[in-house]
KEGU-30979 format. One line per field, with one value per residue (C-alpha): residue number from 1; x, y, z. Coordinates in steps of 0.2 Angstrom, whole numbers. Layout:
REM KEGU-30979
resi <- NUM | ... $
X <- X | ... $
Y <- Y | ... $
Z <- Z | ... $
END
This chain:
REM KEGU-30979
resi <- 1 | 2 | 3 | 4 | 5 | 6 | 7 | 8 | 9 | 10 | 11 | 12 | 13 | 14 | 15 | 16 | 17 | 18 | 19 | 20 | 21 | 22 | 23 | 24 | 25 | 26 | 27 | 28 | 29 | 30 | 31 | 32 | 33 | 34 | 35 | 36 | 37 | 38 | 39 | 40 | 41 | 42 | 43 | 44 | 45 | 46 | 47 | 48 | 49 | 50 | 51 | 52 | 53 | 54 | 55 | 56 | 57 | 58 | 59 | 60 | 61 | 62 | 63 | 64 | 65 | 66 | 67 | 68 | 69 | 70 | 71 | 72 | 73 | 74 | 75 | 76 | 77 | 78 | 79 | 80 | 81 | 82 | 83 | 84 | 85 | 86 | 87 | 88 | 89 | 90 | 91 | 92 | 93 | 94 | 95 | 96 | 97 | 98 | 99 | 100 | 101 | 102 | 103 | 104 | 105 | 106 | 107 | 108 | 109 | 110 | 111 | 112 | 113 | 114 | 115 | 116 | 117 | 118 | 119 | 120 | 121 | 122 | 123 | 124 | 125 | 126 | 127 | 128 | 129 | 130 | 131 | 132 | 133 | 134 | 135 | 136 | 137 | 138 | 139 | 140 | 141 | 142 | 143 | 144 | 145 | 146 | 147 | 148 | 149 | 150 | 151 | 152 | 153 | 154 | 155 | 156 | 157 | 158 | 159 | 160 | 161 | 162 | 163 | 164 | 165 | 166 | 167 | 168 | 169 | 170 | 171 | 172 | 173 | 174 | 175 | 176 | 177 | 178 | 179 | 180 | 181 | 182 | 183 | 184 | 185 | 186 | 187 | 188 | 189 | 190 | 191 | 192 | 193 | 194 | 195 | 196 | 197 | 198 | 199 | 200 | 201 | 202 | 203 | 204 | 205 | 206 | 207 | 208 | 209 | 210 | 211 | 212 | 213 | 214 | 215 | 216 | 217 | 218 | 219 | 220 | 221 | 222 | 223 | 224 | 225 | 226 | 227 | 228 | 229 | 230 | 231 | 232 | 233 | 234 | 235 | 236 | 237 | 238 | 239 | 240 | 241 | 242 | 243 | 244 | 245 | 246 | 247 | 248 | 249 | 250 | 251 | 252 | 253 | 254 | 255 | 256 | 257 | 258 | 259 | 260 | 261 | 262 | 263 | 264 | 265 | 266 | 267 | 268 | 269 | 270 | 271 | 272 | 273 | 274 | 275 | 276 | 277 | 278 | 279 | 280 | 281 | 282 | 283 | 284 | 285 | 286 | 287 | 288 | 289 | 290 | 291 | 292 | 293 | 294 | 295 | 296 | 297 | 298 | 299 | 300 | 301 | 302 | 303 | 304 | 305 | 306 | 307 | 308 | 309 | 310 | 311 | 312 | 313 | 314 | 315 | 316 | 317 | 318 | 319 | 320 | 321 | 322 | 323 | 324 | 325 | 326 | 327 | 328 | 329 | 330 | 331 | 332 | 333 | 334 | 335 | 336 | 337 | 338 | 339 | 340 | 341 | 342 | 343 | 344 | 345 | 346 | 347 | 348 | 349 | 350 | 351 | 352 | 353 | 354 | 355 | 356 | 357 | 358 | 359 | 360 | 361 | 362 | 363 | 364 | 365 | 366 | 367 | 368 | 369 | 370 | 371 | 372 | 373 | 374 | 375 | 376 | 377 | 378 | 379 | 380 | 381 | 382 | 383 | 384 | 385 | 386 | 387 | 388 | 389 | 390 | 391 | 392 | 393 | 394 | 395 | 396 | 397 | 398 | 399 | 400 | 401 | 402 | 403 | 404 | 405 | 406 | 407 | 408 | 409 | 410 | 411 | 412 | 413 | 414 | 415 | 416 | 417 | 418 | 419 | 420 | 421 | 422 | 423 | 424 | 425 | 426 | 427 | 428 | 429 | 430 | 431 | 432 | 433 | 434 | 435 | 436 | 437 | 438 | 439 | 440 | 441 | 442 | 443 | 444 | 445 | 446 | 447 | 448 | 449 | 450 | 451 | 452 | 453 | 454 | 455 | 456 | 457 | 458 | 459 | 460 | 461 | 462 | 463 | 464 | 465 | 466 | 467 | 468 | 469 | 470 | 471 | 472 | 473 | 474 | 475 | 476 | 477 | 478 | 479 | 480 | 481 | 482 | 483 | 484 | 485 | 486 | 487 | 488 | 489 | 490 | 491 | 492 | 493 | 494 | 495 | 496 | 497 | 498 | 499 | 500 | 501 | 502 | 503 | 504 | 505 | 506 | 507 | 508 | 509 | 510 | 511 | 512 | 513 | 514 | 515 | 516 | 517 | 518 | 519 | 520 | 521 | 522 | 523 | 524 | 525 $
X <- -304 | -288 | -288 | -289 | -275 | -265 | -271 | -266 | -251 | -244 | -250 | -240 | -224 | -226 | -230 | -213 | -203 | -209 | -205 | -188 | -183 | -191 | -180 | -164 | -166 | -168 | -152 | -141 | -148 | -143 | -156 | -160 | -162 | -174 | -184 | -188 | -192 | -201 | -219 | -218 | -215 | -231 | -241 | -237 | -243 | -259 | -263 | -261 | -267 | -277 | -295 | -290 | -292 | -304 | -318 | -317 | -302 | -304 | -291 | -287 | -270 | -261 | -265 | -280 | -274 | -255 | -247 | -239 | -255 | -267 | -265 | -265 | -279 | -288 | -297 | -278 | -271 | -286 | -282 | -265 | -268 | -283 | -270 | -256 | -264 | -262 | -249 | -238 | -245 | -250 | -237 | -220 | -214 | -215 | -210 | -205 | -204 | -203 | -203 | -187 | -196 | -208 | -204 | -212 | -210 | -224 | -227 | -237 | -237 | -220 | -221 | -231 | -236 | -255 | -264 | -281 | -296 | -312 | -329 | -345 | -339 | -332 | -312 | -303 | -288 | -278 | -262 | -249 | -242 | -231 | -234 | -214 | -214 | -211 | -198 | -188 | -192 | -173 | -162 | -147 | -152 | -160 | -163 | -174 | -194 | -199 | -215 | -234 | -241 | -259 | -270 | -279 | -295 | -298 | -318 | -328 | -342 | -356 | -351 | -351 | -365 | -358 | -341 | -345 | -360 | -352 | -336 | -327 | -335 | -331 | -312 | -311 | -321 | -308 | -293 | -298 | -302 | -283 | -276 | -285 | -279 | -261 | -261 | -245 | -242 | -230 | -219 | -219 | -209 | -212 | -196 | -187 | -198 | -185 | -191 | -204 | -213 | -221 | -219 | -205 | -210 | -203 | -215 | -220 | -211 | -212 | -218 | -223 | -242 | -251 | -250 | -230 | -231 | -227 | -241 | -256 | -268 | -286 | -278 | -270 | -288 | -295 | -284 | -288 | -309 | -305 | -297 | -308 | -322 | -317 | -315 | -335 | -340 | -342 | -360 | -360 | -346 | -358 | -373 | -362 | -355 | -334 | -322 | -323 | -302 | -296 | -283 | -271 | -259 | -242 | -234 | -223 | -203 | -192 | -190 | -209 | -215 | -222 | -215 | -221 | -239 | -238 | -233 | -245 | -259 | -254 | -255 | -269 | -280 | -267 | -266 | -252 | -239 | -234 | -220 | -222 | -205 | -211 | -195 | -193 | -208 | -206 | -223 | -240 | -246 | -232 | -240 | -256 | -251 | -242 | -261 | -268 | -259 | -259 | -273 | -286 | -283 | -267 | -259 | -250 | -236 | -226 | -216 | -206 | -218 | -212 | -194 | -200 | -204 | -207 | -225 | -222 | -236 | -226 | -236 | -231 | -213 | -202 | -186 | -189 | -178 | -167 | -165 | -163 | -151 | -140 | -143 | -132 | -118 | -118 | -114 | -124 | -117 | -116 | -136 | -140 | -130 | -139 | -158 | -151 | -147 | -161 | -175 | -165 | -165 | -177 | -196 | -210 | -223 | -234 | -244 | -260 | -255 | -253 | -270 | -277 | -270 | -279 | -296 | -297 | -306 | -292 | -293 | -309 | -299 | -299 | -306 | -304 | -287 | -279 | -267 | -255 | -242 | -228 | -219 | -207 | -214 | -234 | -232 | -224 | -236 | -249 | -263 | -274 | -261 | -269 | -286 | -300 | -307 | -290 | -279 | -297 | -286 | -272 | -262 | -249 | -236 | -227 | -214 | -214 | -227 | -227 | -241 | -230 | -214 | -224 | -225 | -207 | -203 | -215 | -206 | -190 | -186 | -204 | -205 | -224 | -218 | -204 | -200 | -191 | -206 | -213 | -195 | -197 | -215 | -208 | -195 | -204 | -215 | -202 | -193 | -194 | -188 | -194 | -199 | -185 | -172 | -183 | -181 | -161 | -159 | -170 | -162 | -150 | -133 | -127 | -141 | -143 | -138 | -149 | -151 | -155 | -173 | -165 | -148 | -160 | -171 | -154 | -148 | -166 | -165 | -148 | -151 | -167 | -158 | -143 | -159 | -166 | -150 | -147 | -163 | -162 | -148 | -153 | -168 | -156 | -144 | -161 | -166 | -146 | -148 | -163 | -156 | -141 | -153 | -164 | -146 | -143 | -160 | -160 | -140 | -148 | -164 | -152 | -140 | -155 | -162 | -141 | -144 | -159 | -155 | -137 | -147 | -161 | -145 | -137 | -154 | -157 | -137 | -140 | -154 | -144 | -131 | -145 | -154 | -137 | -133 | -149 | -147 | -129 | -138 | -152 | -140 | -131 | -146 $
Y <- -503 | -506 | -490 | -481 | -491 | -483 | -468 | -466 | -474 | -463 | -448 | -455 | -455 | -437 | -430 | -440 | -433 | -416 | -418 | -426 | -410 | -399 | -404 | -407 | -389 | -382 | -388 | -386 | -368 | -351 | -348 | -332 | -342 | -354 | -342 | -336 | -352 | -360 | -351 | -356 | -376 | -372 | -365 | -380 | -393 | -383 | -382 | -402 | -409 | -395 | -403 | -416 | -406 | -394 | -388 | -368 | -357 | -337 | -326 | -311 | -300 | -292 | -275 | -273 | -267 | -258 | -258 | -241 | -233 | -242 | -245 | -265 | -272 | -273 | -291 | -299 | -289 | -296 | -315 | -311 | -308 | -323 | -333 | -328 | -337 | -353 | -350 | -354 | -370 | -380 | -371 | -380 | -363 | -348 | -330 | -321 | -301 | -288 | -270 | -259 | -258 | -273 | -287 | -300 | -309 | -310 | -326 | -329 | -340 | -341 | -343 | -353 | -365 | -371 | -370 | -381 | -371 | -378 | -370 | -377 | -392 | -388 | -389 | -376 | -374 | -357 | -354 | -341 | -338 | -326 | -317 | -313 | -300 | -306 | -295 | -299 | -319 | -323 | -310 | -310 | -294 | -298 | -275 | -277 | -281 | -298 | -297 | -296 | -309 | -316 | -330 | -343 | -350 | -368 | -377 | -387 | -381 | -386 | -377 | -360 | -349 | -355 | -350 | -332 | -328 | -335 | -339 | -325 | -311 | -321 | -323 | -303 | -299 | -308 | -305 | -283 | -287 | -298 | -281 | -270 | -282 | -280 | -265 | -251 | -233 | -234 | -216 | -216 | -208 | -207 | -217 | -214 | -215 | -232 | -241 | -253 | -247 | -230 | -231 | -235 | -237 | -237 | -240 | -224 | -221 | -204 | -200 | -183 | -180 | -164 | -165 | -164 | -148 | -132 | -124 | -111 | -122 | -114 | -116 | -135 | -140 | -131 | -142 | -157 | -154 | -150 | -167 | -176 | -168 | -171 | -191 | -191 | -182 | -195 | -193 | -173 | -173 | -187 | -173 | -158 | -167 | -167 | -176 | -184 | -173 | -160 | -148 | -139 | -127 | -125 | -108 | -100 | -95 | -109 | -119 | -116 | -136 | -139 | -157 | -163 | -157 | -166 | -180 | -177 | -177 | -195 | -200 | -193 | -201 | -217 | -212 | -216 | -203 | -201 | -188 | -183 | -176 | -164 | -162 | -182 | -183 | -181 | -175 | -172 | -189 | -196 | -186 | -192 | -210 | -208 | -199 | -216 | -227 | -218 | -228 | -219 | -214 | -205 | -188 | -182 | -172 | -159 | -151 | -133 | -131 | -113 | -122 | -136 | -132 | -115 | -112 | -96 | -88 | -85 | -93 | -88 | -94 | -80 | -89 | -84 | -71 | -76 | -90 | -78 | -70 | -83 | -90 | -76 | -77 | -100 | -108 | -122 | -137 | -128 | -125 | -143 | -150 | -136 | -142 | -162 | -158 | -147 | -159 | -175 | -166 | -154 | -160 | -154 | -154 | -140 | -127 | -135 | -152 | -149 | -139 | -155 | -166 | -157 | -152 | -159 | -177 | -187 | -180 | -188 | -206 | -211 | -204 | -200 | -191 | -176 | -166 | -153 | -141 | -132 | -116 | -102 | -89 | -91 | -73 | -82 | -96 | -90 | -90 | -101 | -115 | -110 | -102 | -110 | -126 | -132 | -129 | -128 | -122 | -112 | -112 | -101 | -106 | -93 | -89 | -98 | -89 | -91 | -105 | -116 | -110 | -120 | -135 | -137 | -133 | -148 | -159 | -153 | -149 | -157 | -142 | -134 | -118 | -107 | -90 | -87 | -88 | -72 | -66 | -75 | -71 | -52 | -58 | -68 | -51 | -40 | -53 | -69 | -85 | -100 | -115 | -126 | -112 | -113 | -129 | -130 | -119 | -127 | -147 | -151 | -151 | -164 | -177 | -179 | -163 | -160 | -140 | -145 | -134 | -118 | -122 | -121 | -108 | -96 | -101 | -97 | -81 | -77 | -82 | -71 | -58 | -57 | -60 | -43 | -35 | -42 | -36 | -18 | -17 | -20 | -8 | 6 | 1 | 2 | 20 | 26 | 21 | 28 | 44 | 43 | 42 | 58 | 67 | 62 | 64 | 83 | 86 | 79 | 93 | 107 | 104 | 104 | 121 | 128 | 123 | 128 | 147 | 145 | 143 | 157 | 169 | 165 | 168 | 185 | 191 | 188 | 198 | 211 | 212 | 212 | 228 | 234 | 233 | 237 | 255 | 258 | 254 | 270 | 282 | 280 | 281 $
Z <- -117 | -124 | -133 | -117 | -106 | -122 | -121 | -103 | -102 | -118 | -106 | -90 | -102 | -109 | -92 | -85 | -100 | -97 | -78 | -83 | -94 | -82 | -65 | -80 | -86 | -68 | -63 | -77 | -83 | -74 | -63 | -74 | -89 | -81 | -73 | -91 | -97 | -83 | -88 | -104 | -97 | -87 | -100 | -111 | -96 | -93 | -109 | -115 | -97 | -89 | -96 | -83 | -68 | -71 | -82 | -80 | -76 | -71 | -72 | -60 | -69 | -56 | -67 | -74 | -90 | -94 | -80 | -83 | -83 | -74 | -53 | -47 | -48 | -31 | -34 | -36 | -18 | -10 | -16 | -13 | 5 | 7 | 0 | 12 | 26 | 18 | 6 | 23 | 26 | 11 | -2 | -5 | -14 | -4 | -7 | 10 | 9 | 24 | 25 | 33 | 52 | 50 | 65 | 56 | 37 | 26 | 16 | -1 | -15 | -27 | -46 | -54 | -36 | -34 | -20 | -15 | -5 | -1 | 0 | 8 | 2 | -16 | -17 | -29 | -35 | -36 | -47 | -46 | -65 | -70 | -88 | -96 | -107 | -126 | -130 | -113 | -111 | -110 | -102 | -92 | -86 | -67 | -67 | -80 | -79 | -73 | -80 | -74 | -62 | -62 | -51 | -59 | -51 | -57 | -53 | -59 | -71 | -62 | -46 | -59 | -50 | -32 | -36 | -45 | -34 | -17 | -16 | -25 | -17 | 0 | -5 | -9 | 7 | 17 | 10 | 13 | 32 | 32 | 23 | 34 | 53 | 45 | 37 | 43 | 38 | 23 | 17 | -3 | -13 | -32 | -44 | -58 | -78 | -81 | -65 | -63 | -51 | -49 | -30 | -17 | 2 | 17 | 35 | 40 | 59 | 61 | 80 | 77 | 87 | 87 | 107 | 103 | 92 | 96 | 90 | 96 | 105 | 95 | 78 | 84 | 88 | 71 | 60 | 72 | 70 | 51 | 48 | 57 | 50 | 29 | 35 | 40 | 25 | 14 | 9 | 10 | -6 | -16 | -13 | -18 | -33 | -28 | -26 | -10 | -8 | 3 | -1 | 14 | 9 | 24 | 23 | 33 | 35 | 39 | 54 | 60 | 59 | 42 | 41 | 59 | 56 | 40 | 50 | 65 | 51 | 44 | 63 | 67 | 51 | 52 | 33 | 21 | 16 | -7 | -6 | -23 | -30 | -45 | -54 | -55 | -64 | -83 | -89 | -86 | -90 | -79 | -65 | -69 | -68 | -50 | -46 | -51 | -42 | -26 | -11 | -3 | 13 | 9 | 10 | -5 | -2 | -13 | -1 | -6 | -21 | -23 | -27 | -38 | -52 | -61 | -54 | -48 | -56 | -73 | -85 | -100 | -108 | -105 | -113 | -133 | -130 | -122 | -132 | -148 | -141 | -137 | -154 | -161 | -148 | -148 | -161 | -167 | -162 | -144 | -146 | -151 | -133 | -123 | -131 | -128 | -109 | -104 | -114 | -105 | -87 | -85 | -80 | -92 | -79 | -81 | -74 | -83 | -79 | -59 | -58 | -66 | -54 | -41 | -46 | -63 | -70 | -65 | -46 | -45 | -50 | -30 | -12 | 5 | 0 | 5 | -6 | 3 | -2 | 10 | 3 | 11 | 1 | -2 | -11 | -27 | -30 | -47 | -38 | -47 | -40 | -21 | -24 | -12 | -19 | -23 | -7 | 5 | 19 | 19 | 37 | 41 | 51 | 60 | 70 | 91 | 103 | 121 | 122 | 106 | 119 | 134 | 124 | 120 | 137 | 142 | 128 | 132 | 147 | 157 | 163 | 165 | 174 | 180 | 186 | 170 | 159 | 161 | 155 | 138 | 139 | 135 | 123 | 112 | 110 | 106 | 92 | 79 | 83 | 75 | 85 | 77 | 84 | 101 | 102 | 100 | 113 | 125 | 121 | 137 | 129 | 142 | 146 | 166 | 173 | 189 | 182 | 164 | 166 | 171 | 159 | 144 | 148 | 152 | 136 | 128 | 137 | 131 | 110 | 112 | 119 | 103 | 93 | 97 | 96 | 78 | 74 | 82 | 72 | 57 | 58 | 63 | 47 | 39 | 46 | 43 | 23 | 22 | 28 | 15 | 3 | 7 | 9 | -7 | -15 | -8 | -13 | -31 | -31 | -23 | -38 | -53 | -45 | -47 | -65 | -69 | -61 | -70 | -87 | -80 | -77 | -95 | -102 | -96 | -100 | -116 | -117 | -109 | -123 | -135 | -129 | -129 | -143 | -149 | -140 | -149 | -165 | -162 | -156 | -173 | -182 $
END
């Protein structure tokens, strides 16, 4: 008996020591410093005392293996958000975060905080540590990486079956249906190689509709029936053996809407948006990493593919030349700064490494996602980059009808009719204009004017009309050149035929002279 007050009380003094240092270091350190230290304090508490609050301890890591490679573990953003609920009211440390366009603040547990949960009766205790980096424990850096995070479940042993049979599954259930009540759209964008993350976001506001584009009402309502139709087809890509993806190709000049259907798509689906900038991406295992750490239900994006990276359907390296020539005009040390510059900013995506991305293995790594390019110039893409099976549907996106030309007027100017629209009718017939350049024309320069309507549509009238002139002169500068050039073709053909007679008449003189000659030569004979 005596043996175990000792015991105890030589407990109660260790565990008071270690709180005194702990609340001595915390004051007097940078807070940097102690934030560095402070999971190793932790550590060394659990580990001596942690027999005396519980009997088994689960560990969910925030990534399932390196984080550069593998995406967040699913089980630990589940807990994150069960926890999130009471992290607010039990937790005396709190972590508060919000996203640029979020109204309200979102709480969860801070570093290293413990939090008590009770299930039919059984109390458990969850953990938040945080896992620093070996080579980065003590840093005055706060840019650098802050490590890995993970929660620790804490139970008794005889409540094992309860806990991994019942209770886990419960917690991951709920904390998917908290995720799902509070998800929003979120806009990624891919970072740089030397930053933690793989993704930045911002909410996704963009209030672009299909209703709102200016687009020929059959082909509207075929990308509507399409989309709608890939988020129900499920079980038709398990029986067909694919990837349960769907690849849309944009083309079209300019100015037509490419952005806003991408946008009305991501409305349509309520899916996520990963603008995926090619040339920030070093390699191709770079790229397959972003792949992997994208969500379902998402639309990845490479808009302007033509111009991103050198997929123009010229697969072989066409630079050995070139490069052997310059090699005898450089010198050296001038070749050596060249190589170091173009290795240190140019991205060695390839050709093979995108076409994996899309319809390779690791395209499988993930579902219920659609991949989408936008070009200008669909002619200069090799066509293995668009061929159906990878971009499913290609959709050309032309220049403003009169039925996309009703809807901007609806948009613009609420205007559904008007004696001017058979004039533009006509117009719109006889020359291009994009909708973007539709559109321009049509927005009321001065917001409140009683005529707004007809304003726009004159002004409409009037930049389709120097439009058509433009281009009737063009063609007749077209037709003019073309006739210099057969002037000139036939002044060429006229001047060979002088030649060749010139050379014929030469020809037969000197024949001439030599049955001349010929004759003197007999009559002396």
């Amino acid at each position: 008996m005596e043996g175990m007050v000792e015991f105890w009380s030589q407990i109660g003094s260790i565990m008071a020591t270690l709180m005194f240092v702990c609340t001595f270091a915390e004051r007097v350190l940078p807070s940097r410093v102690w934030d560095s230290l402070e999971s190793y304090f932790y550590k060394i508490v659990h580990s001596l005392f942690g027999f005396l609050f519980t009997d088994v301890t689960i560990t969910f890591e925030e990534y399932q293996s390196d984080e550069s490679f593998h995406g967040r573990n699913e089980a630990y953003t589940a807990i994150e958000n069960y926890l999130s609920i009471d992290s607010s009211e039990r937790a005396s440390k709190l972590k508060a975060k919000t996203t640029k366009g979020m109204r309200s603040i979102a709480f969860s547990m801070d570093d290293y905080e413990v939090i008590t949960d009770e299930f039919e009766g059984i109390k458990v205790k969850w953990y938040l540590e945080k896992q620093l980096p070996v080579s980065q424990s003590i840093s005055w850096d706060v840019s650098r990486d802050e490590g890995r995070r993970c929660y620790k479940l804490m139970f008794k042993d005889k409540y094992r079956s309860i806990i991994t049979e019942s209770y886990i599954p419960y917690v991951i259930e709920e904390g998917k249906k908290i995720k799902k009540r509070n998800k929003f759209q979120k806009l990624y964008t891919n970072c740089n190689g030397d930053d933690r993350d793989l993704w930045t976001y911002v909410t996704f506001q963009h209030p672009a509709t299909f209703d709102a584009i200016a687009m020929e009402p059959n082909k509207k309502q075929e990308i509507i029936n399409d989309l709608m139709a890939f988020t129900k087809s499920k079980e038709y890509y398990n029986k067909i053996g694919k990837a349960w993806k769907r690849g849309y190709l944009l083309y079209g000049p300019p100015g037509t809407g490419k952005s806003s259907v991408i946008a009305a798509m991501a409305n349509l689906l309520h899916y996520d948006v990963y603008d995926l900038e090619l040339t920030a991406v070093q390699d191709n295992t770079s790229l397959r990493k972003l792949l992997i750490d994208t969500s379902k239900k998402s639309i990845i994006v490479i808009e302007d593919i033509d111009c991103s990276l050198d997929l123009t359907g010229q697969r072989k390296n066409q630079s050995k030349d070139d490069e052997n020539k310059d090699s005898k005009v450089l010198p050296i040390k001038e070749m050596a700064k060249g190589t170091r510059d173009k290795k240190k900013s140019k991205s060695k995506v390839t050709l093979s490494g995108l076409l994996n991305f899309i319809d390779g293995l690791w395209s499988a790594c993930g579902e219920e996602r659609i991949i989408l390019f936008t070009t200008n110039h669909v002619d200069k893409l090799d066509p293995a980059l668009i061929r159906r099976g990878r971009m499913d549907k290609h959709i050309e996106l032309s220049y403003c009808g009169f039925e996309a030309f009703k809807v901007l007027a609806k948009n613009y100017l609420n205007l559904e009719s008007h004696n001017l629209f058979e004039k533009i009718r006509t117009l719109l017939e006889e020359t291009r204009m994009t909708p973007a350049d539709v559109a321009e024309n049509l927005m009321p320069k001065s917001p409140g004017l009683e005529n707004a309507g007809e304003v726009g549509l004159e002004n409409l009238i009037l930049a389709l009309e120097k439009a058509k002139e433009v281009e009737r002169l063009k063609a007749e500068e077209a037709l003019k050149d073309d006739g210099d050039n057969g002037e000139l073709d036939e002044e060429e053909s006229d001047e060979e035929d002088d030649e060749e007679d010139g050379s014929e008449g030469e020809g037969t003189s000197d024949e001439d002279e030599d049955d001349d000659s010929s004759d003197e030569d007999l009559l002396k004979i």
